[in-house]
Residue, then its C-alpha position, 0 to 999 in steps of 0.5 A: x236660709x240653707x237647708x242643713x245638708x244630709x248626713x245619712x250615717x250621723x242621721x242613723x246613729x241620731x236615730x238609734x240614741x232618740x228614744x220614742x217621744x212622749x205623748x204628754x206634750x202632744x196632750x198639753x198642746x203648748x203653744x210657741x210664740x215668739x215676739x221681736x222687741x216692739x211686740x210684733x209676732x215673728x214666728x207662730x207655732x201650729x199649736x198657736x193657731x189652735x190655741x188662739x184661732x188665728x192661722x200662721x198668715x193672720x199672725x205673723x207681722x202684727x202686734x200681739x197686744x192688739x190681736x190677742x188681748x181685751x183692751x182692758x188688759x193690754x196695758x198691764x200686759x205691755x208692762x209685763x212684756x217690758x219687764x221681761x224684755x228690760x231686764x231677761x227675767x222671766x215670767x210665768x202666770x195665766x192671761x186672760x186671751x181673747x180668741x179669734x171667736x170673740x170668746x175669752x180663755x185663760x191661758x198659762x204663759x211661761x214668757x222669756x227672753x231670747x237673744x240672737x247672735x248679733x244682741x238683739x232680744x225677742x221675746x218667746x212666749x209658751x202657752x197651755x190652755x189653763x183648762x187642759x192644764x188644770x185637768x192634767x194637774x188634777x188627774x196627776x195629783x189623783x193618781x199620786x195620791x192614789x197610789x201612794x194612799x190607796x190600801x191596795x197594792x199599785x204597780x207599772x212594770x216596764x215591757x221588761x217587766x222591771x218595776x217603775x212605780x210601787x205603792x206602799x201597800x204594794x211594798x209592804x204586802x211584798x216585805x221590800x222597801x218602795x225603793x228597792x223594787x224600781x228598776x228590779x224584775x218581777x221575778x226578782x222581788x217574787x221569786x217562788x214557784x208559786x209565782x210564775x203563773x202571774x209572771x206568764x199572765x203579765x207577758x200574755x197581757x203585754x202581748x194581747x192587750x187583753x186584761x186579766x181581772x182578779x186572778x187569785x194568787x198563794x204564795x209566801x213573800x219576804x214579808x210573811x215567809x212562814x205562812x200561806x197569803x192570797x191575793x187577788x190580782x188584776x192585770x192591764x196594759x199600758x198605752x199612750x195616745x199614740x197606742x204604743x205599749x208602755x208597760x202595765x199596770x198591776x192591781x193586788x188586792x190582799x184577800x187572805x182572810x177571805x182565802x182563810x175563811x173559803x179553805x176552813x169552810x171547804x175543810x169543814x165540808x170535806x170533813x161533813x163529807x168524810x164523816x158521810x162517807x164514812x157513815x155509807x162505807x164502814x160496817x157493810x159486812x160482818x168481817x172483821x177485817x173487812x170492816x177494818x180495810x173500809x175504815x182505812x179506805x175511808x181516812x186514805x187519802x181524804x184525812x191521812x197519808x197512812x193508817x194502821x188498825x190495830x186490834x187487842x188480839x184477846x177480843x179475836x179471840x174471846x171477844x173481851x179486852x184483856x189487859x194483863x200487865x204486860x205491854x198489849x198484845x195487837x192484831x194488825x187488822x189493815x194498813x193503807x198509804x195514800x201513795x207508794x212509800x217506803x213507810x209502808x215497811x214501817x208499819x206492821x202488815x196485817x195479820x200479824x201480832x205486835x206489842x208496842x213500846x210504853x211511849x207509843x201513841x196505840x200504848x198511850x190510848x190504851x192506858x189512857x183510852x183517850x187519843x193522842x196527838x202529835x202535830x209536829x215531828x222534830x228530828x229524832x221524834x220518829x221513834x215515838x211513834x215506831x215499831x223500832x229503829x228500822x221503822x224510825x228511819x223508814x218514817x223519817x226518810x219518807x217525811x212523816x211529820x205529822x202523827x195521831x192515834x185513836x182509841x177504838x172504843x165500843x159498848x164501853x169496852x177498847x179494843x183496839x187502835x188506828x194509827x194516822x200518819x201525814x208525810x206529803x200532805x205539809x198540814x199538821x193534823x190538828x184538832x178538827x182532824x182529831x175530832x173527825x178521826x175520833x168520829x169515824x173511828x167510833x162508827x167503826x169500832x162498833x161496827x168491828x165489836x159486831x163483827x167480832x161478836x158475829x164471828x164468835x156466835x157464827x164460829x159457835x153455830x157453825x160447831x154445833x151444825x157440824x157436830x150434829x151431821x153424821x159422819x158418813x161411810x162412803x159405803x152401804x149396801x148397793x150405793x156409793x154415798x157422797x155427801x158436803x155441807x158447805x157454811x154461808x159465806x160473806x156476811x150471812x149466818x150459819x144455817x139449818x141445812x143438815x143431810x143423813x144416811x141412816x141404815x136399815x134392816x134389809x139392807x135398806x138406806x134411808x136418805x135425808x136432805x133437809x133445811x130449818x129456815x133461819x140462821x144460828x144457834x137456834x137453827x142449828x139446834x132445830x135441825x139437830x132435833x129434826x135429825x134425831x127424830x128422823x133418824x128415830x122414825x127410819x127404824x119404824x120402818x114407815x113409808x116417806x110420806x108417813x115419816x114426813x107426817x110425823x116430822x110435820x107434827x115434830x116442826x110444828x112443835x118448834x115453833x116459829x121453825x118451818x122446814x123443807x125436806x126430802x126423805x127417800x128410802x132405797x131397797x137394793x135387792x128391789x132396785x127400788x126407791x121410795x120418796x117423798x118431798x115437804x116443800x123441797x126443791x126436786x131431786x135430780x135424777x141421772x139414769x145411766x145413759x141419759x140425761x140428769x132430769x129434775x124429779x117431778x114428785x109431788x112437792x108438799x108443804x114444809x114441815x110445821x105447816x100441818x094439815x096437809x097428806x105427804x104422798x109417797x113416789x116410787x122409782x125403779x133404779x138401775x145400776x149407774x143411776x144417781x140420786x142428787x139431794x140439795x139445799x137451795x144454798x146450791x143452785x138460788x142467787x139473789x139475782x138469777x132466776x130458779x128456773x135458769x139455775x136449775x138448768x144450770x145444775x142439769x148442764x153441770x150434771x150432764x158431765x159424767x164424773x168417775x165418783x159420787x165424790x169428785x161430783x160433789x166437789x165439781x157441783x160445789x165448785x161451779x154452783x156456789x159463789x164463795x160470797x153465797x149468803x146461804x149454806x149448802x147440804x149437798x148428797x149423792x147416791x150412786x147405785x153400784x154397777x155390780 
């Protein structure tokens, strides 16, 4: 017979129109026989061979019926074989065989006839081993039935990513028919954002070969476009036995209520969170308005995009609600925004008064002390919660969609309004956000109310102190007086700091630094009782110490008040001092020429102690020199040591100064922190140079 001759050019264009073969052939092992019309093998196919046992040399030439069955069976297979010859029908059915090993198998035959050129018949005979057939058949209806009964969603996308097979579940979770996905890409079926991180993993597994299991997907399909669903997705390449790349496989599994249930547990954390946050955050001062900016720090950004606090101008100002019938007048206490945004223009900056319109939101609450909610925004609704039309259109461009206003109610009283306002966060608020903003909101009212209360009780005290310090000339005979009183900063109340001069016969000037421990009204009104009866006791012309014994005696009448106090006494036509010290930090001396030195007097015991002599220590005084009496407010800390602050005061008064007064102000400047939680009496006596 004659080889086919070699066309290299028709050879490539066959090669390029094949495509790969199929491995199922190769798995299924079909055999070829073909028989010549007396049921001689002719031709004997290597699948044959391991099918049956016997090789091609063993085959060819000999009957089949002989060789390959029972004797049991051959008659009914000779008749089969004649039908088939006789009249070109064929025939198809399982065949007990035996082997070459003696054993007997069952092997399904699909037998037809053949007819050459030249009439004559054959017979080919295509066999499977009816165990490995009924194995592929069962695996078959199994992944059919999977697939198309299975609750979770089944695919096999191509290289390409084109879709072959798709479940039902799969199609319905998508919103598209089975039959529209095959041949369709994935981004096709699946074109949001939200879904380009499963399509690159689909190209990462076709190209690795490493499978991705259960990677959570959120997204908005066909079937479901006004609302988030999660999947779990699992992803696997597809390979026949030769290990060429088919495709893969996709497993969607729907875990939406799962993805539901995880964000309202994470939510509900997130708030336990906030209220704790708030809990740790809000009310650290006794400021008014700081307090307000901690509630806004706390609600931006974990529960709003922007927030307002507002309050009723009448409780700054009295420290009551007074609701008049006109529209309430509002203090803009803080604002804050999540972000840079143009609605920040929208709302009123803090500091300034404003009335709102009837059917504004912090309007609503006060009339109804209630809050109010507004979960959505339609076009045109931005003006229910602005200022005015500006602020409206600010709103609406920068995307507010979402608005809430909380009544800020303590002790039984409104007082004010916080406004809360979501653009880029796309969640409406909704009544869990209104109950933790209800929340927080009524933590910081009452921390506001105390402030406020502070405020006023602080603004009072800090009236009286000053009203019962003397009003001073900055000149007596042979001194330069300079004297400041400085209030507690930060959170802390007035004290009971004071400082006197009082003038006496012959030319003489009684000087007085003293501190009533304790804050407020009632300390304020100790010190002025303290100060009247020295002043009274100066005019009896008694030495320090005797004045100190009587002051002690005066304090301890006070009770619970103690006091420290320096009283001195200065003689110009002597050039002499007379002082003495009730358990008051030292003096500092600065004699001209020299470096300032702290006084080392006897220090006493406070005033209210009792029982204890004061004595008297005289000093020699030159023109130049200076005398500095302070309250601890100058120069304690809550974290320094004294000792280093009073060297602190010596390095700062080593500096000369042109006046009594410019050092005080230096001295007020560099010791004091303006958040110092005490107050301050500063005095100064610089003795004339002429």
């Amino acid at each position: 017979m004659r080889r086919a001759e070699q066309h290299p050019e028709r050879e490539g264009r066959a090669q390029d129109v094949a495509s790969a073969p199929s491995g199922l052939m190769d798995l299924l092992g079909v055999a070829a026989v073909l028989l010549e019309a007396d049921g001689r093998i002719d031709m004997w196919s290597p699948q044959a061979e391991e099918l049956f046992g016997y090789t091609r040399g063993e085959a060819a030439g000999q009957y089949a019926a002989p060789l390959l069955l029972h004797p049991e069976h051959r008659e009914a297979a000779i008749t089969l074989f004649a039908e088939v010859m006789e009249t070109g029908s064929n025939w198809a059915g399982a065949f007990p065989i035996r082997h070459k090993d003696g054993t007997t198998r069952m092997v399904e035959f699909r037998s037809m006839r053949l007819t050459d050129n030249v009439g004559d018949h054959y017979a080919l005979g295509l066999a499977i081993d009816r165990a490995t057939l009924r194995h592929v058949e069962r695996n078959v209806a199994l992944s059919t039935r999977l697939v198309s009964q299975a609750p979770i969603g089944l695919a096999v996308l191509d290289t390409d990513l084109r879709y072959l097979a798709v479940n039902p579940a799969l199609a319905k979770m998508h919103g598209v028919p089975v039959a529209d996905h095959i041949g369709r890409r994935f981004h096709d079926i699946l074109p949001g954002t939200s879904f380009r991180g499963a399509e690159s993993t689909m190209r990462r597994v076709l190209q690795s070969g490493v499978p991705v299991i259960e990677q959570q997907v959120t997204g908005r399909t066909c079937a479901v476009p006004d609302d988030d669903h999660a999947w779990t997705v699992s992803i696997y390449r597809l390979e026949d036995h030769h290990a060429d790349v088919l495709g893969i496989a996709n497993v969607v599994v729907d875990v939406t209520d799962r993805y539901r249930a995880a964000r309202k547990a994470d939510r509900a954390q997130q708030r336990l969170r906030l209220v704790a946050n708030g809990s740790a955050r809000i009310g650290t001062t006794l400021e008014v308005e700081r307090t307000a900016q901690e509630l806004a720090d706390v609600v931006v950004p974990g529960l709003a995009d922007m927030v307002a606090v507002d309050l009723l101008d009448s409780v700054l100002r009295t420290g009551r609600a007074e609701l008049g019938e006109g529209p309430p007048l509002f203090r803009a206490l803080a604002v804050k925004t999540a972000y840079p945004t143009d609605a920040a223009q929208a709302i009123v900056p803090p500091g300034r008064l404003t009335t709102y319109h009837a059917d504004h939101p912090a309007a609503h609450c006060v009339r109804t002390r209630e809050p109010h909610l507004i979960t959505h925004l339609g076009s045109g609704d931005h003006a229910r919660i602005a200022a005015d039309s500006t602020a409206a259109r600010l709103l609406a461009h920068a995307g507010v969609h979402t608005d809430m206003a909380v009544p800020l109610i303590a002790r039984e009283q409104l007082i004010g309004v916080m406004g809360l306002a979501r653009a880029r966060n796309p969640l409406p608020f909704d009544e869990d956000d209104l109950a933790i903003a209800c929340e927080l909101a009524s933590t910081a009212a009452l921390s506001i109310d105390n402030a406020v209360l502070h405020q006023h009780i602080r603004s009072a005290a800090e009236t009286l102190q000053r009203s019962l310090l003397p009003q001073l000339s900055p000149q007596h005979p042979g001194l330069e007086v300079a004297a400041r009183y400085r209030p507690a900063q930060a959170f802390s109340e007035v004290g009971g700091d004071w400082y006197d001069v009082i003038a006496l016969d012959g030319d003489r000037t009684a000087l007085a630094v003293g501190d009533v421990m304790g804050s407020g009204i009632p300390a304020a009104t100790a010190m002025g009782r303290l100060r009247t009866a020295t002043s009274t006791l100066a005019d009896l012309g008694l030495e320090p110490s005797r004045i100190l014994t009587h002051l002690d005696k005066i304090t301890h009448g006070l009770d619970p008040y103690i006091a420290t106090c320096v009283y001195a006494v200065y003689d110009p036509h002597r050039g002499r001092l007379q002082m003495a010290s009730a358990g008051h930090l030292p003096p500092v001396l600065i004699r001209a020429g020299r470096p300032p030195e702290l006084l080392d007097l006897p220090t006493g015991t406070p005033l209210g102690v009792g029982g204890v002599p004061f004595e008297t220590t005289t000093l020699d005084l030159e023109p130049g020199d200076q005398l500095v009496l302070y309250t601890d407010g100058l120069v304690e800390t809550r974290n320094d040591p004294i000792d280093e602050r009073l060297n602190d005061l010596l390095r700062q008064l080593s500096v000369p100064y042109p006046s009594a007064e410019e050092t005080c102000g230096r001295l007020l400047e560099q010791l004091r922190h303006p958040a110092s939680h005490d107050d301050v009496a500063l005095l100064i006596a610089r003795v004339h140079t002429s």
